[in-house]
C-alpha positions as CSV (number, residue, x, y, z in Angstrom):
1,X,115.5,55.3,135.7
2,X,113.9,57.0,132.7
3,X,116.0,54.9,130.9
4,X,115.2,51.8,132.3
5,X,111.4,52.4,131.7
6,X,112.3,53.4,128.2
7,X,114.5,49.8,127.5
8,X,111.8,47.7,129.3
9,X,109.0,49.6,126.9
10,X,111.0,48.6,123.7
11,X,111.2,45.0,124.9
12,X,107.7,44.9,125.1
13,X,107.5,46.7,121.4
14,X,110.0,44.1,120.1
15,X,108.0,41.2,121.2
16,X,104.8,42.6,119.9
17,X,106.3,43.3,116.7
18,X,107.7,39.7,116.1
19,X,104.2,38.8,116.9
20,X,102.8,41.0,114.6
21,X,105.6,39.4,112.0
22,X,104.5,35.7,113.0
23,X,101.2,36.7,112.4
24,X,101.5,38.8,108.6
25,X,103.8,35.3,107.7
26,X,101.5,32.5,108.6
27,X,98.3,34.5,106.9
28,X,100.0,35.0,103.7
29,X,101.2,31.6,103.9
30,X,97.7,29.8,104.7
31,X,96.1,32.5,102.4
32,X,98.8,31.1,99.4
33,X,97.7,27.5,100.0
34,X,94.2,29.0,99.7
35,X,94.5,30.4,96.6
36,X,96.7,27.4,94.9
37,X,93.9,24.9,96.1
38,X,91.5,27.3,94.6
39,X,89.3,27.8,97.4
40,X,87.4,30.9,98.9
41,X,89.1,33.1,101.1
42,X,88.7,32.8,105.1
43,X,89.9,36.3,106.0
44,X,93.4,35.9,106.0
45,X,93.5,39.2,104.7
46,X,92.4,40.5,107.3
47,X,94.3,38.8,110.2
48,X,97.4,40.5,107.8
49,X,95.9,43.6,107.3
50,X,95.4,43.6,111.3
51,X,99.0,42.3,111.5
52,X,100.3,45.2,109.2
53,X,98.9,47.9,111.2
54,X,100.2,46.7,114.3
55,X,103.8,46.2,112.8
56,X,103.8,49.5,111.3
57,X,102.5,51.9,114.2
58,X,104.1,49.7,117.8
59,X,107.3,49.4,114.8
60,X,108.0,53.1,114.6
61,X,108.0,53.9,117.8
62,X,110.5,50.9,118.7
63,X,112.6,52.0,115.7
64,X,112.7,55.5,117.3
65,X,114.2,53.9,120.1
66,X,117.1,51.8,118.4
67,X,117.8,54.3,115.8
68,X,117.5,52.3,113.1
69,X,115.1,54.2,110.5
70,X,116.1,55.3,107.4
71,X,118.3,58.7,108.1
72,X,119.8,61.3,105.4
73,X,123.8,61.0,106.2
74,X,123.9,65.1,106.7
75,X,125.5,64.2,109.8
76,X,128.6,63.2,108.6
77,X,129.0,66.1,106.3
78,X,128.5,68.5,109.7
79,X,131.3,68.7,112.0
80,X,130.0,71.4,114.5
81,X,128.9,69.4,117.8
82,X,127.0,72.4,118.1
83,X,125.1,72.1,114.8
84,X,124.5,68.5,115.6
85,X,122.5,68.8,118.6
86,X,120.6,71.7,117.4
87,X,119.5,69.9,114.7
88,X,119.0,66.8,116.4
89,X,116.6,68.9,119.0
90,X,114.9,70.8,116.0
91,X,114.2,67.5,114.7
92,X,112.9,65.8,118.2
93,X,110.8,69.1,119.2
94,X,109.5,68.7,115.7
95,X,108.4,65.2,116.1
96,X,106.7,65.8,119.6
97,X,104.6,68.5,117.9
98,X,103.6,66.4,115.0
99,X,103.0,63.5,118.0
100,X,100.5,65.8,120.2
101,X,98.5,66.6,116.8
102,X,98.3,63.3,115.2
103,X,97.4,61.6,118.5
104,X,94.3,63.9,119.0
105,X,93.4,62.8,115.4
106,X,94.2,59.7,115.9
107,X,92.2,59.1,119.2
108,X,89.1,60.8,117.6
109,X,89.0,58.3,115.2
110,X,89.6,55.6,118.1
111,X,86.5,56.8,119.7
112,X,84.9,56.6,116.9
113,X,85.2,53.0,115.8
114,X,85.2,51.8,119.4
115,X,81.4,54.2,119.5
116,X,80.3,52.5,116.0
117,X,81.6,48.8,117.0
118,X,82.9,48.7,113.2
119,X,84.2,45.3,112.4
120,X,85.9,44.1,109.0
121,X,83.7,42.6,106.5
122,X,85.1,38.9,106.4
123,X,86.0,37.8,109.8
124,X,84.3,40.9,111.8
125,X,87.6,41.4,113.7
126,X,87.3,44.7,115.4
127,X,88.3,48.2,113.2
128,X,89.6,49.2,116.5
129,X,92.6,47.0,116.8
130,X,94.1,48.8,114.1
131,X,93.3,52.4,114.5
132,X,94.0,51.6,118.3
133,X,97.3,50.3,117.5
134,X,98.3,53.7,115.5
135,X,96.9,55.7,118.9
136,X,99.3,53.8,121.1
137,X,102.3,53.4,118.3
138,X,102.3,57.4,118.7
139,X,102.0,57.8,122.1
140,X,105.2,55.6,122.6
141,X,106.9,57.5,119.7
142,X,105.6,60.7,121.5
143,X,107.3,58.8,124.8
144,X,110.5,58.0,122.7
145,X,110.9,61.1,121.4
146,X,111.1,62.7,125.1
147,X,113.2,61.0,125.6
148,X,115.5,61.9,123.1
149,X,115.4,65.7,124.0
150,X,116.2,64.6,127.7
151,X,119.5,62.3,126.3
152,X,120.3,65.5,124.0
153,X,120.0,67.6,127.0
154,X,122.0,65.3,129.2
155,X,124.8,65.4,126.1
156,X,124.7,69.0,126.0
157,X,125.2,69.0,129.3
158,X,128.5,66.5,129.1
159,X,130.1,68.4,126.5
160,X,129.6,71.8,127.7
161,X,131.7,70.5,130.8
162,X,134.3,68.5,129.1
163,X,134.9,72.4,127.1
164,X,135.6,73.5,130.7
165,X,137.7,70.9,132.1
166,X,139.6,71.9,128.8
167,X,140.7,75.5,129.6
C-alpha cells in the first residue's frame, strides 16, 4: 500500500514537472522573440525563474523515486550484499537527517515570505511559490527517502531468508 501511495505521489511530481518544463520553454521562447524585436521585457524571467524552482525542488524528490540522479558507480566495484545495503541505509538515514534540518530552514523562510507578502519585482508573482515549492520538494524527498529504508528493510529481510532456505 505504501507503495501504491508512493507511485501515485510521483505521478503527480511527473506531471508537475512537465508543467514546470512547458512553462521554463515557452518563457524563454516569448522572452527570445522579445529580445530579437527589441522590446522591453514583460517578466518572462520571472515566470522561468518561478518555473526553475519548481522543476528543481518537486524534480529531486521524483528523481529520488525513479533512481535516476547522477550516482558514483562504487556499487559495482562492491560485491558484499552486505556492504550494499549498509551503505545504501547510511546513505538514506543520511538524507532523512539532512531532510528534517533543511525543511525547518526551509519552512522558516516559507513563513517568512508568506508573513512579508514579498512579490518579484516585474510581474509581482508571489516569492512564495518558489521558496514554497523547495518546502514541499523536501518533504516528498523526506517521504521518498522513507521509503527507501522501508524497501531496504523489506530486502534485508528477503535475503536473510533466501541464506536460510540455503543451508
Amino acid at each position: 500500500m505504501l507503495y501504491d501511495i508512493e507511485r501515485k505521489i510521483f505521478k503527480i511530481e511527473a506531471f508537475i514537472i512537465s508543467l514546470s518544463l512547458a512553462v521554463i520553454l515557452i518563457s524563454v521562447t516569448i522572452q527570445v522573440l522579445i529580445r530579437v524585436l527589441g522590446l522591453n521585457s514583460i517578466g518572462t524571467t520571472e515566470i522561468g525563474m518561478v518555473g526553475m524552482s519548481i522543476l528543481t525542488f518537486i524534480g529531486t524528490a521524483a528523481i529520488m523515486y525513479s533512481k535516476d540522479h547522477i550516482t558514483i558507480e562504487l556499487k559495482q566495484l562492491i560485491k558484499s550484499e552486505r556492504a550494499l545495503f549498509l551503505m545504501d541505509m547510511l546513505m538514506t538515514l543520511f538524507l532523512i537527517v539532512f531532510c528534517v534540518f533543511f525543511i525547518n530552514i526551509a519552512y522558516k523562510l516559507f513563513q517568512f515570505t508568506l508573513s512579508a507578502g514579498e512579490g518579484t519585482l516585474e510581474l509581482g508573482i508571489p516569492t512564495a511559490i518558489p521558496i514554497g515549492s523547495m518546502v514541499l520538494g523536501t518533504v516528498l524527498l523526506l517521504f521518498h527517502a522513507v521509503c527507501d529504508v522501508v524497501r531496504l528493510i523489506q530486502t534485508k529481510k528477503h535475503l536473510d531468508d533466501d541464506r536460510l532456505g540455503e543451508y
